[in-house]
N, C-alpha and C positions, 0 to 999 in steps of 0.2 A: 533515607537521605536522597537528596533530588541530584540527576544527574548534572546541574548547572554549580553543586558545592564543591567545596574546596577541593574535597580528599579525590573528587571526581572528573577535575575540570582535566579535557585533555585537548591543545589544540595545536596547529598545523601553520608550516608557510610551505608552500609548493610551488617554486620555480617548475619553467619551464625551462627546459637544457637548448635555447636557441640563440644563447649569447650569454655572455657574463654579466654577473647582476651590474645593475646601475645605481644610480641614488636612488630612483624611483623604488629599486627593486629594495632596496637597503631599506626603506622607510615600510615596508611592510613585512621586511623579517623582522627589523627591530620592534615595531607592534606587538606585531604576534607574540615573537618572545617574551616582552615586557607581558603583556596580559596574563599569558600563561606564567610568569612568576609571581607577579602580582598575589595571582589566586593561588598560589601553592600546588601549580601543577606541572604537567609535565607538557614539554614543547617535544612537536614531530616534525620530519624533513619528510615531503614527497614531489618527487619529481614526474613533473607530467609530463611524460616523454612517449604519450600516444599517437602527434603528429610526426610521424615518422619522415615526412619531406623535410619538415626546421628544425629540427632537432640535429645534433650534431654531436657524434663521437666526441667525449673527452670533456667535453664542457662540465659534465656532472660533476667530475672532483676540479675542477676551475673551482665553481659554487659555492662545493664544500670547503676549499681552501679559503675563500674570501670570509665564509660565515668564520672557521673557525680562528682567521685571524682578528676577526672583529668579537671574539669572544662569545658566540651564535653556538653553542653545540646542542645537535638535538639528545633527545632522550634516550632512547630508541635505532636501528638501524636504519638508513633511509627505504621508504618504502619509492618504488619503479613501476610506473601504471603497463608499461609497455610489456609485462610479467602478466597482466593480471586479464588480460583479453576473456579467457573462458571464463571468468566472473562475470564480466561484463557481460557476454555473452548468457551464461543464466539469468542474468537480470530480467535481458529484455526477454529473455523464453516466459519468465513468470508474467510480465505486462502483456504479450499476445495470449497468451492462456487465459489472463484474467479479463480481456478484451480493453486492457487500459492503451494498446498498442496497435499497429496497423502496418503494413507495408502499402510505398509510396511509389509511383511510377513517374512522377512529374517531373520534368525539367525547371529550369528556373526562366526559360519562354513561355512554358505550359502555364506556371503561376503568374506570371505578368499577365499574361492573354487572360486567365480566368479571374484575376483583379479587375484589367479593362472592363472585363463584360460587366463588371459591378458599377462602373465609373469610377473606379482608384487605378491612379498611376502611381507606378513605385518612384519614388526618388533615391536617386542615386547613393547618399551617406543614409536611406531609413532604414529600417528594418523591414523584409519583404514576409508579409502579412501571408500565411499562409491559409486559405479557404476551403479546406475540408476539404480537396477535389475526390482524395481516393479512401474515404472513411467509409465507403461503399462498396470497395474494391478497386483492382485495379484491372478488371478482366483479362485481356490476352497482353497487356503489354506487360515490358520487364520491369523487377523492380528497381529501383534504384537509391530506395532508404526506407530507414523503420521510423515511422512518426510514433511520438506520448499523443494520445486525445487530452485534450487541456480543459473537457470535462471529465476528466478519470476520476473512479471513484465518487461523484456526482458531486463533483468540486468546482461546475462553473459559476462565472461570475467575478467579481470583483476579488480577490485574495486581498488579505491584508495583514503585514508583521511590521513589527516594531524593529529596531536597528538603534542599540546601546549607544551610538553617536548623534545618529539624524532624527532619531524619533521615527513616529508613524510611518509607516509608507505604504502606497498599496499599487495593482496593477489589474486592469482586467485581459487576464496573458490570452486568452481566448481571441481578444479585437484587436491590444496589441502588438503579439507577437504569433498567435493562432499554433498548430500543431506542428511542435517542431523536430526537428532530427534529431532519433536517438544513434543511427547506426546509417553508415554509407554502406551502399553496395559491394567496395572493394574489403569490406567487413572489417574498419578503422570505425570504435565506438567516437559517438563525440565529446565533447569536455562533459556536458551536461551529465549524461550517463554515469563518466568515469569518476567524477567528481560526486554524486552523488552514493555511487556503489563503496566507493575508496573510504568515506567519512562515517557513514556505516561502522564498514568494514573493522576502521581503527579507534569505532567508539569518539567520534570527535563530539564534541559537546559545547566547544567555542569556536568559531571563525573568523577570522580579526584579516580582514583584507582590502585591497584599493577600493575606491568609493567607483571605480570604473567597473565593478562588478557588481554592483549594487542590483544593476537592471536583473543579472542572472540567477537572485535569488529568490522571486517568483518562481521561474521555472522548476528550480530547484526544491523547492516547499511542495510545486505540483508530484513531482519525482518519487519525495521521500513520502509525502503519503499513499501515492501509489504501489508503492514497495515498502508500507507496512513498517519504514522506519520511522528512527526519533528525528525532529531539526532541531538543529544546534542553534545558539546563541548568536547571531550575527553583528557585525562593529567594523562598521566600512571606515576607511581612512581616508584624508585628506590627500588630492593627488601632487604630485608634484611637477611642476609642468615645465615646459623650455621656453624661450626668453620670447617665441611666437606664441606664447600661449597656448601650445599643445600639449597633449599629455606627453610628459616623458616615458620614453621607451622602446625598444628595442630597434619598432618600426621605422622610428624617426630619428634614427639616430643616434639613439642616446649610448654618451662615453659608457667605459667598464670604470668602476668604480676605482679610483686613486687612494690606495690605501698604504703607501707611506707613511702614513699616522693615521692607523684606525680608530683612535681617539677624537678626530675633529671629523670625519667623515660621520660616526655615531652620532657626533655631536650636530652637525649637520640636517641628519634625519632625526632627529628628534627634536629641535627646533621647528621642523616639516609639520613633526605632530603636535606642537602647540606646547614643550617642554620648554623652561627655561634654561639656559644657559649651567649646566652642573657640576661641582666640584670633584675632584678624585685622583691622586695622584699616580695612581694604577687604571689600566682598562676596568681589571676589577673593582675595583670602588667605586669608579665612574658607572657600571653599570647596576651596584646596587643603588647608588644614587638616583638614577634614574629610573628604578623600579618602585623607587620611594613615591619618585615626584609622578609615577601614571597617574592618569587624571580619573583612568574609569577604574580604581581598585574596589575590591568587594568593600560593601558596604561595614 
């Protein structure tokens, strides 16, 4: 039986603990959730609480208190990345072993200056294009991060995966977003890493999350074949944005979710994803209801 069926499907929403969810955040627990009953399986809680600056005492049973008033319980215990450092840490020991990985000395003046000399200026909201400075080494200076080579495992070029909502997508992560951070200096993995090692780890086999991550699952495809794992199913969601038309979220702003009636708040985020309007005179009926009406159930 293929690890995408029923009796197999395991999948995930993973706040981060640096503020109470919002709607935005509401709209892709509800997904995930929905997906994973859809398919007869089991929904997971992980908290990524590996940036130790925004993250904030106490928030995590905030979280857990809003999911389980909205009727959200995970399966499972929640898992806590900020635990799991020395995995993360073998990780990368397996990718320098296997030379999929490299230590990095460059500042982010060094990659601008080494861009210039190419004639690319970085712009300000892009993504800064990193150019192989130190896949060579980095001789007497410090290091200062572990880069993936984004030809790992002799995987350059165009990548290309399909995504359950948007269809096709592809990325040549090499030109870009070129070789990126696994690991800072002050030895804090980065999402990439952690999010990769964690899904692994918990057997995930679906990911059902904001369509603003979309761009990080190249990177990610590059990761898990580097490390010899399975990629899960991916199913980006629609985002939900504030009245300037930015993304909603933490950064910008965005309220803690108003849950006085977790019923129309649900009801709310599920409109978000393209549900119609659903009956149910209990939270619980309203959210079989709305496991009836997912749009992406197994076929």
């Amino acid at each position: 039986m293929s690890p995408g069926s029923r009796s197999h499907y395991r999948g995930r929403f993973a706040p981060s603990p640096t503020g109470p969810l919002h709607a935005g955040s509401l709209v892709a627990a509800l997904a995930s959730w929905l997906d994973a009953r859809a398919h007869g399986g089991r929904w997971l809680l992980r908290l990524e609480d590996v940036d130790r600056e925004r993250c904030r005492p106490g928030l995590e049973h905030v979280i857990l208190e809003q999911l389980a008033r909205c009727g959200l319980h995970p399966d499972e215990p929640p898992l806590r990345q900020s635990v799991r450092e020395p995995l993360y840490a073998q990780a990368l020991e397996r990718l320098l072993a296997a030379g999929h990985a490299y230590p990095c000395a460059c500042t982010r003046k060094d990659i601008d200056a080494a861009l210039a000399a190419r004639g690319i200026a970085h712009r300000r909201s892009g993504e800064r294009v990193y150019p192989g400075t130190c896949r060579a080494g980095v001789g007497d200076r410090g290091i200062r991060s572990w880069r993936l080579r984004t030809d790992a495992g002799g995987h350059a070029g165009v990548l290309h995966w399909v995504d359950r909502r948007l269809g096709p997508q592809q990325q040549d992560v090499t030109h870009e977003v070129g070789d990126f951070v696994l690991r800072r200096a002050d030895g804090q993995s980065t999402y990439q890493l952690a999010v990769v090692v964690d899904d692994a780890a918990q057997g995930i086999s679906h990911i059902v999350r904001g369509e603003d991550l979309a761009d990080n699952t190249p990177r990610q495809i590059l990761l898990q074949r580097a490390l010899g794992v399975a990629t899960p199913a991916y199913l980006h969601t629609p985002l939900v944005r504030a009245a300037d038309g930015q993304k909603l979220s933490k950064q910008t702003g965005a309220q803690a979710l108003d849950l006085r009636d977790p019923r129309a708040a649900l009801q709310g985020a599920a409109e978000a994803l393209g549900l119609p309007v659903l009956p149910g005179p209990t939270l619980a009926d309203w959210l079989a209801a709305a496991v009836q009406a997912w749009p992406w159930r197994p076929a």
